[in-house]
N, C-alpha and C positions, 0 to 999 in steps of 0.2 A: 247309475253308470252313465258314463256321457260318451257319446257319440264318437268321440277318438281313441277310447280304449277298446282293445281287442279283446276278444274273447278267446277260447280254447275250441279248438277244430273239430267239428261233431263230424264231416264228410269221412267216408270209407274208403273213398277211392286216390286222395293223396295218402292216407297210411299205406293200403296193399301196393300204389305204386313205390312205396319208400319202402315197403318189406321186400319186393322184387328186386331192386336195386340192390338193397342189403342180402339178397341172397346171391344176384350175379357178383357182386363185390367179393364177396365169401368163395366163389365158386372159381373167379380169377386168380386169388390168391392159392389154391389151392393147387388148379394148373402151372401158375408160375412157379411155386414150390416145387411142382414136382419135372418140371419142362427143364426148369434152367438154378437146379441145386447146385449152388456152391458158389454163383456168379457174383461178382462182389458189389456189382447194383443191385444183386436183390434186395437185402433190407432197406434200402432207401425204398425202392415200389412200396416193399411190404409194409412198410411204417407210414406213407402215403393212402394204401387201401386202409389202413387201420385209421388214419386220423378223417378220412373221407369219408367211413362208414360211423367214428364214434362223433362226427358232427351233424350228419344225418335223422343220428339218434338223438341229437339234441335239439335239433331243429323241430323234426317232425313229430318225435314220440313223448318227448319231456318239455316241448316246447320254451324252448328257452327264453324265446325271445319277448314271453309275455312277463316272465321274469323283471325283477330289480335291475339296474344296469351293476352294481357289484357282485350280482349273483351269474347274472350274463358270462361276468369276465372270470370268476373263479371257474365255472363249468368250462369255458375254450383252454380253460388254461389247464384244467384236468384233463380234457381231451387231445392237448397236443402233449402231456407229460409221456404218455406212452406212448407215441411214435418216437418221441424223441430218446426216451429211456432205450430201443429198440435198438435204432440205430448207433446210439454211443455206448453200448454194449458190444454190438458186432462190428464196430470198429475198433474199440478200446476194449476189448473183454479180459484180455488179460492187468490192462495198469487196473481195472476195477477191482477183477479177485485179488491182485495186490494188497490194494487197502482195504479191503474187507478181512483180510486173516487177519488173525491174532501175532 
């Protein structure tokens, strides 16, 4: 192995502070949810905590970045398809069940 490749992260203490994060994250979303139901900025926050917490996940816990750079870009790009799925759902939710009938 040579001296500029990284390796995968044996410390405990960026996981537990990236599981704490991932649980205030959780914990805001839930308040927001229930603080400010129906507001029509919510799904834009909500698809933000979602894309902020499933980048997180790929940063800290799946470590992406030690990754391919092809495999880098399919995992961000998995990770932004569901905020994004989110939001042009709750703004478009009816043109979508549209074309989804028969």
């Amino acid at each position: 192995m040579s001296p500029t490749e990284r390796k995968p992260a044996t410390a405990l203490a960026p996981l537990t502070a990236a599981w704490l994060i991932l649980v205030a994250l959780t914990l805001a979303s839930l308040g927001l949810g229930q603080w400010f139901h129906g507001a029509a900025w919510l799904p834009v926050v909500v698809a933000a905590i979602v894309w902020a917490k499933g980048m997180l996940v790929a940063q800290r816990f799946i470590e992406a970045e030690l990754a391919h750079a092809f495999i880098r870009r399919v995992l961000k790009v998995f990770v932004a398809f569901a905020p994004l799925a989110l939001v042009l759902i709750a703004f478009f939710g009816r043109e979508f069940a549209r074309w989804a009938t028969l």
